[in-house]
N, CA and C atoms as a LAMMPS dump frame, in Angstrom:
ITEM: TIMESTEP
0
ITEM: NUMBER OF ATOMS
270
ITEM: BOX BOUNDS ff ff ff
-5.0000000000000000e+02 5.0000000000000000e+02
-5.0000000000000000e+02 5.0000000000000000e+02
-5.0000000000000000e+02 5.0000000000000000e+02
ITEM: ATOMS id mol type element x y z
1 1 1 N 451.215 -146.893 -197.163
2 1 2 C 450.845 -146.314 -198.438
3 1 3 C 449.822 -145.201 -198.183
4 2 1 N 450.209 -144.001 -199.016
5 2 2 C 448.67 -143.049 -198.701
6 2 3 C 447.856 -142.958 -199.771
7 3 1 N 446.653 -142.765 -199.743
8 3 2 C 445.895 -143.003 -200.694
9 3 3 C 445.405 -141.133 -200.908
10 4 1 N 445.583 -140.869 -202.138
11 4 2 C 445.015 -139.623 -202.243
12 4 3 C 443.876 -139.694 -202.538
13 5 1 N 443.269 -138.31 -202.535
14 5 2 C 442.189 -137.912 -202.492
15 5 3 C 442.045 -137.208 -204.051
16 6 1 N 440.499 -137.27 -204.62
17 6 2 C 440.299 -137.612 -205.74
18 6 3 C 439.125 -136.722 -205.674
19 7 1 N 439.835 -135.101 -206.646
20 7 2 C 438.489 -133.642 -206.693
21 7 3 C 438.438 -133.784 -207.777
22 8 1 N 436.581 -133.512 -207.38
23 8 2 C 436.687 -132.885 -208.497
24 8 3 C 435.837 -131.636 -209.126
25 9 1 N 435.855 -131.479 -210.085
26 9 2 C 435.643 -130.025 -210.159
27 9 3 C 434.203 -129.245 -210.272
28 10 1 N 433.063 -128.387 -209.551
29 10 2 C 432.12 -128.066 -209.764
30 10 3 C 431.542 -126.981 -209.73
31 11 1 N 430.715 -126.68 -210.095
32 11 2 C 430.138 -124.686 -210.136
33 11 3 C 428.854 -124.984 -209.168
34 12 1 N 429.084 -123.92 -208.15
35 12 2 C 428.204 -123.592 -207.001
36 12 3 C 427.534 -121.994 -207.153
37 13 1 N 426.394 -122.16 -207.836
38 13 2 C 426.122 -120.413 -208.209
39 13 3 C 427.035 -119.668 -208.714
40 14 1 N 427.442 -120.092 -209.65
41 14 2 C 428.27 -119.761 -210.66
42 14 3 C 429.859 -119.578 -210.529
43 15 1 N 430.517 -119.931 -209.374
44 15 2 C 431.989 -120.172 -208.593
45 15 3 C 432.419 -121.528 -208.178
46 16 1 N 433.261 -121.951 -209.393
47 16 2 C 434.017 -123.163 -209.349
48 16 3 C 434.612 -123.594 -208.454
49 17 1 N 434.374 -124.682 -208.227
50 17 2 C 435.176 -125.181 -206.414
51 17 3 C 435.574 -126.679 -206.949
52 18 1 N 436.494 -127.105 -205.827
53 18 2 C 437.165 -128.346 -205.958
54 18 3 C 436.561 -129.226 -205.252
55 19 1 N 436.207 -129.99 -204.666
56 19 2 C 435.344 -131.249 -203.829
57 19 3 C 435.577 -132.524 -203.916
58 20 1 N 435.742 -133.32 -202.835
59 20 2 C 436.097 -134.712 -203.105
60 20 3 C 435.343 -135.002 -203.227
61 21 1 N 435.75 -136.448 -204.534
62 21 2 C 434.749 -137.628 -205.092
63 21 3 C 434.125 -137.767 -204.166
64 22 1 N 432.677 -138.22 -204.602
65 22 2 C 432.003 -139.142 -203.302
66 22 3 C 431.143 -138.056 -202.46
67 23 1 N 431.242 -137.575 -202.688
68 23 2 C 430.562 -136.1 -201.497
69 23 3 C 429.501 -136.059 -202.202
70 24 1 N 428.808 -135.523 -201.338
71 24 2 C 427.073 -135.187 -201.33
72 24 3 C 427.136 -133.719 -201.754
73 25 1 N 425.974 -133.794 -202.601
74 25 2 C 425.998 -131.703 -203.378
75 25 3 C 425.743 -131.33 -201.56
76 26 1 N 425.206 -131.892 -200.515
77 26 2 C 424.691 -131.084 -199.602
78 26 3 C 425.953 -130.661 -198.684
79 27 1 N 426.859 -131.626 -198.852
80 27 2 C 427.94 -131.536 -198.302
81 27 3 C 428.977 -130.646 -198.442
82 28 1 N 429.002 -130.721 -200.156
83 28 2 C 429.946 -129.66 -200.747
84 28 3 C 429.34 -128.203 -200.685
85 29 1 N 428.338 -128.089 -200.369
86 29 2 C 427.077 -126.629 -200.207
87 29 3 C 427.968 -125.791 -199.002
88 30 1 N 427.771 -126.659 -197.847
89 30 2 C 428.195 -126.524 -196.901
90 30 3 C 429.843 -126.594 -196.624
91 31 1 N 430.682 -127.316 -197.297
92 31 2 C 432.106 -126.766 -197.383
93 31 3 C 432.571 -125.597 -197.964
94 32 1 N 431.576 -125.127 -199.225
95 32 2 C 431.498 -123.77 -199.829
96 32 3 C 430.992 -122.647 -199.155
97 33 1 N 430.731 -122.829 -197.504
98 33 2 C 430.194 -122.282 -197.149
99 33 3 C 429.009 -121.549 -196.984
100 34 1 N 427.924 -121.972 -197.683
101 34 2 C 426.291 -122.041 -197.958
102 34 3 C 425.353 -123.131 -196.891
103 35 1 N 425.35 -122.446 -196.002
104 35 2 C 424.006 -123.132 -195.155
105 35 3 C 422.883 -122.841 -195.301
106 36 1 N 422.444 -122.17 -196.03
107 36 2 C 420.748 -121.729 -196.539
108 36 3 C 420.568 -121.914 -198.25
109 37 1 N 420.26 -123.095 -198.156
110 37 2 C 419.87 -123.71 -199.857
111 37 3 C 418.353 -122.773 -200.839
112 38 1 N 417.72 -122.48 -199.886
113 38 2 C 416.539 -121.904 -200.142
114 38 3 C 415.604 -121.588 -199.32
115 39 1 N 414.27 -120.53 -199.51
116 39 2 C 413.498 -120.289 -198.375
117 39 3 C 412.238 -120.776 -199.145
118 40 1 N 411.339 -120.879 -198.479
119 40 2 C 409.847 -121.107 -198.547
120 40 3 C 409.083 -120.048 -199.296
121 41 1 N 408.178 -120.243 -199.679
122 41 2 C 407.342 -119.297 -200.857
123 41 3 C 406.412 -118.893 -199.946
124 42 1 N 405.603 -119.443 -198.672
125 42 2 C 405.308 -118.635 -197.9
126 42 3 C 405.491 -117.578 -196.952
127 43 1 N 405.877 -118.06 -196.322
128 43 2 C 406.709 -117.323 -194.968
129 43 3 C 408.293 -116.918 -195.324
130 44 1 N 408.363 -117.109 -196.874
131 44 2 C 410.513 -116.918 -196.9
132 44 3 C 411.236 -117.391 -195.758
133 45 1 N 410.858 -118.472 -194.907
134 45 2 C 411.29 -118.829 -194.088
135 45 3 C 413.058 -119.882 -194.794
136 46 1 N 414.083 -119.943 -194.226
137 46 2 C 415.317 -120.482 -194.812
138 46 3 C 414.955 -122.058 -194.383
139 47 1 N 415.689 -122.615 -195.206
140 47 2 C 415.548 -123.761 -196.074
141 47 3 C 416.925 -124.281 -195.964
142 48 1 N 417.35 -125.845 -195.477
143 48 2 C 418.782 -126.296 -195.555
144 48 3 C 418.894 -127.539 -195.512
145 49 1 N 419.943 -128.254 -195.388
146 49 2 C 419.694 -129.95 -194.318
147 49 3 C 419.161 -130.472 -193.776
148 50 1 N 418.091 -131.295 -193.463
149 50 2 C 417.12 -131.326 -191.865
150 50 3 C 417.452 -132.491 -191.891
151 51 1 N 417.238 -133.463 -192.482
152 51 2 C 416.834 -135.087 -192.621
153 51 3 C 418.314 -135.724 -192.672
154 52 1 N 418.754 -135.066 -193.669
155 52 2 C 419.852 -136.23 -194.52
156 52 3 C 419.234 -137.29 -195.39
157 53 1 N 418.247 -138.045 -195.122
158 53 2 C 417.966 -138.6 -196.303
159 53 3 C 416.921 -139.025 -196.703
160 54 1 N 416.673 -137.341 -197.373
161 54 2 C 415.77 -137.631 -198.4
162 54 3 C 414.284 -137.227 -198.1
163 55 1 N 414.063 -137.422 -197.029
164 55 2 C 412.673 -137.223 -196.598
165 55 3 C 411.998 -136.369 -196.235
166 56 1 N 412.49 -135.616 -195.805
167 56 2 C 412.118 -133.878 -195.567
168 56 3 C 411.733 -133.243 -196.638
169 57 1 N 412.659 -133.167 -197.783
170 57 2 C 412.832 -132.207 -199.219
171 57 3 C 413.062 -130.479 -199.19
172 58 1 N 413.75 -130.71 -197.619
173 58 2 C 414.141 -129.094 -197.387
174 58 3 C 415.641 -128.367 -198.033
175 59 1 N 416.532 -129.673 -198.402
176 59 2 C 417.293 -129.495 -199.131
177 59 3 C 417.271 -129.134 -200.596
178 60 1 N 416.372 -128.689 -201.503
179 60 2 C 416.388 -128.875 -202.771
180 60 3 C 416.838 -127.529 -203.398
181 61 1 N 417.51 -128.275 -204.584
182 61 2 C 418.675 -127.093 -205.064
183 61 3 C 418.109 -127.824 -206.802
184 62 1 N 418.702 -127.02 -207.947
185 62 2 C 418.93 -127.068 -209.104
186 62 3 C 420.534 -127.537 -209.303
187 63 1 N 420.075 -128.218 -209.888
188 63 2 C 421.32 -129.54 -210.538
189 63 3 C 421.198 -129.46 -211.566
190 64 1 N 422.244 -128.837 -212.639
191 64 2 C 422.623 -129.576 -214.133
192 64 3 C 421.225 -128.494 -214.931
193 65 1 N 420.665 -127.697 -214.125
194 65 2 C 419.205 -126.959 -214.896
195 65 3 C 418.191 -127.871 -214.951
196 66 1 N 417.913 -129.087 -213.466
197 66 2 C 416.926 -129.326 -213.2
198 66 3 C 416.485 -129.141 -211.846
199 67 1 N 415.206 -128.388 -211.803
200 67 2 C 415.039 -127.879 -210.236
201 67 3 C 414.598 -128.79 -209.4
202 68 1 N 414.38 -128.701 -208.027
203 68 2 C 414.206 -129.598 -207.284
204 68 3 C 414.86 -130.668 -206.488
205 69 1 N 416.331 -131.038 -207.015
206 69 2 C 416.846 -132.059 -206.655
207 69 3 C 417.229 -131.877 -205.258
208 70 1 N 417.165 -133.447 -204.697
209 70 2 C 417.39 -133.491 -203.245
210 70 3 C 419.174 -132.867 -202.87
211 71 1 N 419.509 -132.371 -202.636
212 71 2 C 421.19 -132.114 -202.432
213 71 3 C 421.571 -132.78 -201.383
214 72 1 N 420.898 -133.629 -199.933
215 72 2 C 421.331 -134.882 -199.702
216 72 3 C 421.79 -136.057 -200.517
217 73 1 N 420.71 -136.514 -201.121
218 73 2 C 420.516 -137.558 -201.785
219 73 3 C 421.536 -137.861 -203.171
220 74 1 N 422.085 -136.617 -203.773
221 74 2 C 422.608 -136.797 -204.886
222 74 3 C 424.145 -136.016 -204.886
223 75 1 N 425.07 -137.237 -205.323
224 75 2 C 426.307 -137.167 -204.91
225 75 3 C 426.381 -136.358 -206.38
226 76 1 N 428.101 -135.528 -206.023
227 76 2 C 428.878 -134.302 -207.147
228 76 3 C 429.639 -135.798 -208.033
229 77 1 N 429.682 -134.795 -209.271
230 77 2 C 430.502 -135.397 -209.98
231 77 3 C 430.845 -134.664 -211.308
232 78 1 N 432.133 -134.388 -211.581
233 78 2 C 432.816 -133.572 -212.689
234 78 3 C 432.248 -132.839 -213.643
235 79 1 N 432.162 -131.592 -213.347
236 79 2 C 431.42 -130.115 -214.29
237 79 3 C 429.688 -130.108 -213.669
238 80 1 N 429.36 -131.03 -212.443
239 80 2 C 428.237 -130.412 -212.231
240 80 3 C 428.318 -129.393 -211.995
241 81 1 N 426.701 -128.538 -212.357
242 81 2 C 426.408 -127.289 -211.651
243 81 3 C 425.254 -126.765 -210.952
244 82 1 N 425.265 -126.466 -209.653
245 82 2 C 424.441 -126.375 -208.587
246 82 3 C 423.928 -124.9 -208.56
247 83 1 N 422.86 -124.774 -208.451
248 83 2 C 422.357 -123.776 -207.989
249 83 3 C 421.116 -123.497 -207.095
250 84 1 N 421.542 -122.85 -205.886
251 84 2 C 420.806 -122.503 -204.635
252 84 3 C 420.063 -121.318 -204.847
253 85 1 N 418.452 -121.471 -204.455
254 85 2 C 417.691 -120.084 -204.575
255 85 3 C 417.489 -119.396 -203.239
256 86 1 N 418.71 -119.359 -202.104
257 86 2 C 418.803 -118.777 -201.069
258 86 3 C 418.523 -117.209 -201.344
259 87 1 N 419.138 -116.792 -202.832
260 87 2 C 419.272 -115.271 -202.458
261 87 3 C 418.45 -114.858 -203.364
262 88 1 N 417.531 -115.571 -204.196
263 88 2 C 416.687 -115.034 -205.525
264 88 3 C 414.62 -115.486 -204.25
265 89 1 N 414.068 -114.787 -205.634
266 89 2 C 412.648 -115.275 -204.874
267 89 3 C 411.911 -116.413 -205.639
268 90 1 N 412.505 -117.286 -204.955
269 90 2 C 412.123 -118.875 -205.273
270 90 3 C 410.385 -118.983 -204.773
């Protein structure tokens, strides 16, 4: 038996993408091809994955129009929308 796979649908800086259930926003960042989530307010130094979970807080992205969220830590799910301050001055 095969078991399909189950997308679903989300906005990544404003470009809708497909993503399987279950995936991590940090995951789907990075299948969208985005490895720099944000830079630092000092040094603009880039900002991405380090930890995986949770503990760093180098991952943090805007979820749903709340800032901050870990994008390890918090799995996608249908019409979220993500936004990375890689290219603005966060």
């Amino acid at each position: 038996m095969t078991q399909q796979m189950i997308l679903e649908s989300i906005e990544i800086n404003g470009q809708s993408v497909l993503v399987p259930a279950g995936q991590s926003v940090a995951a789907a960042l990075f299948a969208a091809g985005i490895s720099i989530f944000r830079h630092t307010h000092e040094e603009n130094a880039p900002r991405s994955i380090f930890c995986g979970m949770g503990t760093c807080f180098d991952c943090l992205v805007t979820i749903d129009g709340i800032p901050n969220q870990r994008a390890c830590m918090t799995l996608v799910h249908s019409g979220m929308k993500i936004r990375t301050t890689a290219n603005e001055n966060d």
